[in-house]
N, C-alpha and C positions, 0 to 999 in steps of 0.2 A: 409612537413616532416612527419607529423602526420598520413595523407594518404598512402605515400609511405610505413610506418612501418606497419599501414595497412594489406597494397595488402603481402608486406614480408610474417606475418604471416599466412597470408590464403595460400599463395600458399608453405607454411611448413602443411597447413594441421589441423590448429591450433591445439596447444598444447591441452592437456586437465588434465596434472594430474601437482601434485606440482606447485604451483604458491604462496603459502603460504611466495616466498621468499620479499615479499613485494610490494613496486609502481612497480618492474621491469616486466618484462615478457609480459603476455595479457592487463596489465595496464600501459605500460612503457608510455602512451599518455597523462599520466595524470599528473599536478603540480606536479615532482621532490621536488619542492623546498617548499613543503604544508604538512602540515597532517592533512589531508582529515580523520573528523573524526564525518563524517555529512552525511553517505550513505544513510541515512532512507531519506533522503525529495529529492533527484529523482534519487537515484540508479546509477550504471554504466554499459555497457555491455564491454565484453571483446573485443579486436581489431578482434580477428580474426570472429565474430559475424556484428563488423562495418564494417569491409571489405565488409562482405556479402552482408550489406545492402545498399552498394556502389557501389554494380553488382549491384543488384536489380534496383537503382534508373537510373546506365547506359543503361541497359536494355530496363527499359521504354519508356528513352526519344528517344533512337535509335528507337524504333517502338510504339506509346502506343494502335495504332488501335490492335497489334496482342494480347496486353498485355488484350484490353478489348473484344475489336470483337472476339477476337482469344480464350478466356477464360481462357488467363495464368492465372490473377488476380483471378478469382471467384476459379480456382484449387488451387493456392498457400494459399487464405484466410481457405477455405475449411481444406487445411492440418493445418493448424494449429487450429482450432478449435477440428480437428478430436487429434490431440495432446496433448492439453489443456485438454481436455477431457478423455483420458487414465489417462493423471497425477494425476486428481482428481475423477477419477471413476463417471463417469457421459456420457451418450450417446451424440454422437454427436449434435443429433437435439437440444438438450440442451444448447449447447453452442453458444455464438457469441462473435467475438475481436470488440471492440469499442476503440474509440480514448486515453480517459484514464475514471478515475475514477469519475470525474466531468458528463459525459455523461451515464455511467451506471447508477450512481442514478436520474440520470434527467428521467430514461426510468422508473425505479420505482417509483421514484414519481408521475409521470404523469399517470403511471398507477394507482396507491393508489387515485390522485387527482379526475380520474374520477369516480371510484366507491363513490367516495363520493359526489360530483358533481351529479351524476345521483340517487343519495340518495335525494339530498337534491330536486333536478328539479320535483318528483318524487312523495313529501313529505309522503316516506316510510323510513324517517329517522330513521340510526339505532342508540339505545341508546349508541352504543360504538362507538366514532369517533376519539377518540385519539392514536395518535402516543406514541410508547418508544425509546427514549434515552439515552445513559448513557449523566452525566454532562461531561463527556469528548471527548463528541462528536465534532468530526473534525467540525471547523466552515464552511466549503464551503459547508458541506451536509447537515449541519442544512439551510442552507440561503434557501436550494433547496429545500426540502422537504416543507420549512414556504412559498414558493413561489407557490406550486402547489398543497401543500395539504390546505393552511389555508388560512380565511379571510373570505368574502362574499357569493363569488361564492364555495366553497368547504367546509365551516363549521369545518373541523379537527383544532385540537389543538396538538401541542408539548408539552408532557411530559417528563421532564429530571429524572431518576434515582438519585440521590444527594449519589452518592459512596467517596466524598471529596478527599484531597490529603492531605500528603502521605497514600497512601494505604500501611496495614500491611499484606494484603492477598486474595486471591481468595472470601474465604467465605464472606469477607467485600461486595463484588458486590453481590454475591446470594443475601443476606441478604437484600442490597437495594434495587435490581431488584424486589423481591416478596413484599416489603412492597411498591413500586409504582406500583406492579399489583392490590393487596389487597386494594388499595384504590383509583382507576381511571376503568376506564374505556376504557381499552388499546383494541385498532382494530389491530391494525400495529405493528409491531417493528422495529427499524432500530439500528443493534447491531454493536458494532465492534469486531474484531476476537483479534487484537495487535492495542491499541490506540494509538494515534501522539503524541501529547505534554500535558499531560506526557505520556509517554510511560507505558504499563504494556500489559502481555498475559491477556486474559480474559478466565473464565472458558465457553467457550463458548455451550459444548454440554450439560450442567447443564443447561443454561440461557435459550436455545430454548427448553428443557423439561418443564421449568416452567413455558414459555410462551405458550407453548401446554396446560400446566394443567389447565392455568386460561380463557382457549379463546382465547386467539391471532390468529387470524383470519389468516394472512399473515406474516412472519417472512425474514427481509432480512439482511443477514450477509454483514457487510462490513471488507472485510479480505484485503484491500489496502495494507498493508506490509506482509498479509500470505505468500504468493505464493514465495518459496527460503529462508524464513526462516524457516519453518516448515517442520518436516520429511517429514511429507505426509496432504494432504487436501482430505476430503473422504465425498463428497457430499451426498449420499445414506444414509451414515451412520449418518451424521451432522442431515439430514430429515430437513434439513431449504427450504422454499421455492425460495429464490436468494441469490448469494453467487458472490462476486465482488474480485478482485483482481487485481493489476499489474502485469504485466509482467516485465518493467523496472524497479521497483526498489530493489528487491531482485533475481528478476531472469533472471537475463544476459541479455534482450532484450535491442534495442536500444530505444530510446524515439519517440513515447511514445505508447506503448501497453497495454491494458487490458480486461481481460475477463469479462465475464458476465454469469453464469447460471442463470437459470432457470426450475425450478421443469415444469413449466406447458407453455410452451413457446411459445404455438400455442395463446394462448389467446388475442382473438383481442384488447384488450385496451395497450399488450404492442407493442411500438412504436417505432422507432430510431424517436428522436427529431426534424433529418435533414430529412429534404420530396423529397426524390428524384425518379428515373425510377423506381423501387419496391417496392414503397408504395402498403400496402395494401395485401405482398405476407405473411407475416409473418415477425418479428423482425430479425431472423439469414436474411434472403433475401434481406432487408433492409438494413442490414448494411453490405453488399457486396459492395453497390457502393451507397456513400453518396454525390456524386459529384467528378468532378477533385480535387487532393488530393495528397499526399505524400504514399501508402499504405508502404512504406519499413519496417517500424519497424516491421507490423504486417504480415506482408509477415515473419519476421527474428525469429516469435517466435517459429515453431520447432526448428531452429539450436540454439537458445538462450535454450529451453530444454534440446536441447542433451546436451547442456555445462552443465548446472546446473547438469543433473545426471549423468554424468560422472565427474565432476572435484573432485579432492580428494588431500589433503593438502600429506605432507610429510611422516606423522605419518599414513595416510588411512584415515584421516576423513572427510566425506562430506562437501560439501560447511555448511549446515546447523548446523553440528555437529561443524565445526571451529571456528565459525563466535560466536556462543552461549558460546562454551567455553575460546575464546579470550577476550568477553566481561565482562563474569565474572570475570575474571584474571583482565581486567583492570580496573573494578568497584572495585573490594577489593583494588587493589594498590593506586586507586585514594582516598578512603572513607577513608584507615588509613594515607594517607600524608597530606587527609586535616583536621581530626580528626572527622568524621561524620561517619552516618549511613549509610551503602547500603541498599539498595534495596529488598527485602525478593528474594529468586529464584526464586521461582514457579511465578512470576510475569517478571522474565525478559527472553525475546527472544535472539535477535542480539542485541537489547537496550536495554540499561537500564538507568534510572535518578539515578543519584550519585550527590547527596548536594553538593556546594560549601563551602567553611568557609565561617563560620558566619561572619567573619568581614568582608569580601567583599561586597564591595558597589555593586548592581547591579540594576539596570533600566531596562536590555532590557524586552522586550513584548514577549513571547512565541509564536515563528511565523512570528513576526512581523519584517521587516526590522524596522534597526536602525543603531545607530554607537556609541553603548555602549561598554559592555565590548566583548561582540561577534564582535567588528569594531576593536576595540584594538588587541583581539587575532590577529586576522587576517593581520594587517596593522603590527605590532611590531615584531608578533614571527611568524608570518605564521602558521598559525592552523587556523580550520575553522571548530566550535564546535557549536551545538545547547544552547544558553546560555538563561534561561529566570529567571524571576521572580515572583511567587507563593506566596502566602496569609501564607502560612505556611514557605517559605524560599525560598533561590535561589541554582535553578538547572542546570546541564547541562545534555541534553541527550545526551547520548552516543551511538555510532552505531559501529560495530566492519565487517568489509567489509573481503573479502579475500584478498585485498591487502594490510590491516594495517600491522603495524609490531610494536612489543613492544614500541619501540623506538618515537612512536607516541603519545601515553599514557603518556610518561617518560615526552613528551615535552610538553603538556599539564598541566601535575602535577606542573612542575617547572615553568613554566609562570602564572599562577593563583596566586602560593606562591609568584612570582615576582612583580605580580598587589599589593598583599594585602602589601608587604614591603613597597611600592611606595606611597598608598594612603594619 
């Protein structure tokens, strides 16, 4: 049924303006009966987008010799790089789509690993071999970077920025960022543009000026939720040397697509991970053809672009513009029903963390499956909400989609009050 509604919408041409009216429309595929209020941890693409990418996959299997031999595949990846690349003002040879976010920094890391590796093989060790992180670094990219930059064979060390939480502002992160440059010995940096759990924007074109001022050597933006939250991403002008982002989870692609720039891209140390037929041609060449494979998503991400900058709520406002001011709307409504602080602005995107009441019992882990109160929501009221637990208090982050609708918010607000009567 799912598919059929699908094929429907494509062959209407898919819609592309007002969708604002909630689950129905390019999302009608999704739990009716849920509010889905959890779009940051893996996005959704609109039907007439899956459709697409349900030709694509037909396509293939009906011929795949024409799709590789023939150079459908390396034309389709191509356009979408050459896409990605307009979006964020960056030349093409710049760019390459990899599988998702996990495999971009695997390509920096290993790139980072070996200059330092060949530091140490070399013993023309340089006095600066540490990495920067903020403490709110996404755990899978800290595992990857301590995997390929640290230990033995590589000599780097991870240093965390300590910006704590709640944050009350922007200046809180400068302020850490420079007193962990001021006293380390920073080679690398690996920043994020909008962090996961907790969520907050970062002042990001401050942080890579400061890490210019003091030597940072190599700077690489991890912008995993930029890409359909933010007006615009403007690589030239950021002057960061890598800059990562998804495709599926703010911008309409199917799962799972992500880019990858690169300021200097010809550089033999960086790598696709996976060793296949063009090793050795350059990284974009590489990751043309990393073996037999699924390529649809990343085949889908021009038509996933044209959605993103064409779609426009009711009122004219961009997906980005919607999505930013629905969450704010539902962060104020939620902070005074449960008598707590929001969030400062300049710190929230499409998320934002909004406190729980204080009396609510809460356990889960931030990230972590469980079947706390994030297992309750879900299981009793159908909502399915980012719930965790913080040294300072208990949070939910919030994500505000183009298919929420007030009424999702509402049901959130009264099931938490629901929990805390209960306990």
């Amino acid at each position: 049924a799912i598919l059929r509604r699908m094929e429907r919408i494509s062959r209407q041409g898919g819609a592309r303006r007002g969708f604002s009216e909630g689950i129905g429309g390019e999302f009608g595929y999704k739990r009716q009966d849920m509010a889905l209020l959890n779009h940051g941890s893996f996005g959704a693409a609109p039907a007439s987008v899956l459709a697409k990418q349900a030709q694509f996959k037909k396509q293939f299997e009906s011929q795949p010799d024409e799709w590789y031999f023939g150079g459908l595949l390396k034309k389709g990846l191509m356009s979408g790089n050459e896409k990605v690349a307009t979006a964020i003002n960056a030349s093409t040879s710049q760019v390459c789509l990899v599988e998702n976010l996990s495999v971009a920094t695997t390509i920096v890391a290993q790139h980072w690993g070996e200059k330092l590796r060949k530091d140490l093989e070399t013993s023309s060790l340089s006095e600066r071999n540490q990495i920067l992180m903020l403490d709110w670094k996404y755990g899978a990219c800290k595992h990857c970077l301590a995997a390929y930059c640290t230990g033995p064979l590589h000599s780097g060390e991870i240093v965390e920025a300590k910006i704590g939480f709640p944050l009350l502002s922007q200046s809180e992160v400068l302020e850490a960022v420079e007193r962990t440059l001021k006293s380390h010995k920073i080679r690398f940096a690996f920043i994020d543009h909008i962090t996961s759990q907790p969520t907050a924007l970062m002042p990001i074109r401050q942080i890579i000026a400061l890490c210019r001022q003091y030597g940072v050597e190599e700077i690489c933006v991890d912008g995993a939720h930029a890409f359909g939250i933010l007006d615009s991403i403007d690589c030239k002008q950021l002057d960061a040397d890598f800059y990562m982002s998804n495709c599926h989870k703010w911008g309409f692609a199917p799962h799972s697509a992500t880019f990858l720039y690169c300021k200097h891209i010809h550089t033999p140390t960086l790598k696709h991970p996976i060793v296949s037929w063009f090793h050795g041609e350059g990284l974009q060449q590489e990751a043309l053809w990393t073996g037999t494979r699924d390529y649809s998503a990343m085949l889908c991400v021009p038509d996933a672009i044209e959605f993103l900058q064409n779609w426009r709520s009711e009122d004219g406002n961009t997906a980005q513009q919607h999505n930013h001011q629905g969450v704010v709307r539902a962060a104020k409504m939620l902070s005074e029903a449960w008598e707590t602080q929001p969030q400062d602005l300049e710190l929230v995107s499409s998320m934002a963390m909004v406190e729980l009441p204080k009396s609510l019992h809460v356990q889960d882990i931030p990230g972590v499956p469980g079947d706390g109160v994030r297992g309750r929501l879900r299981r009793e009221y159908g909502i399915e909400a980012a719930i965790g637990r913080f040294e300072s208090g208990n949070y939910v982050r919030l994500s505000h989609a183009v298919y929420n609708k007030t009424e999702d918010y509402e049901r959130l607000r009264d099931a938490i009050l629901d929990l805390v009567r209960k306990q």
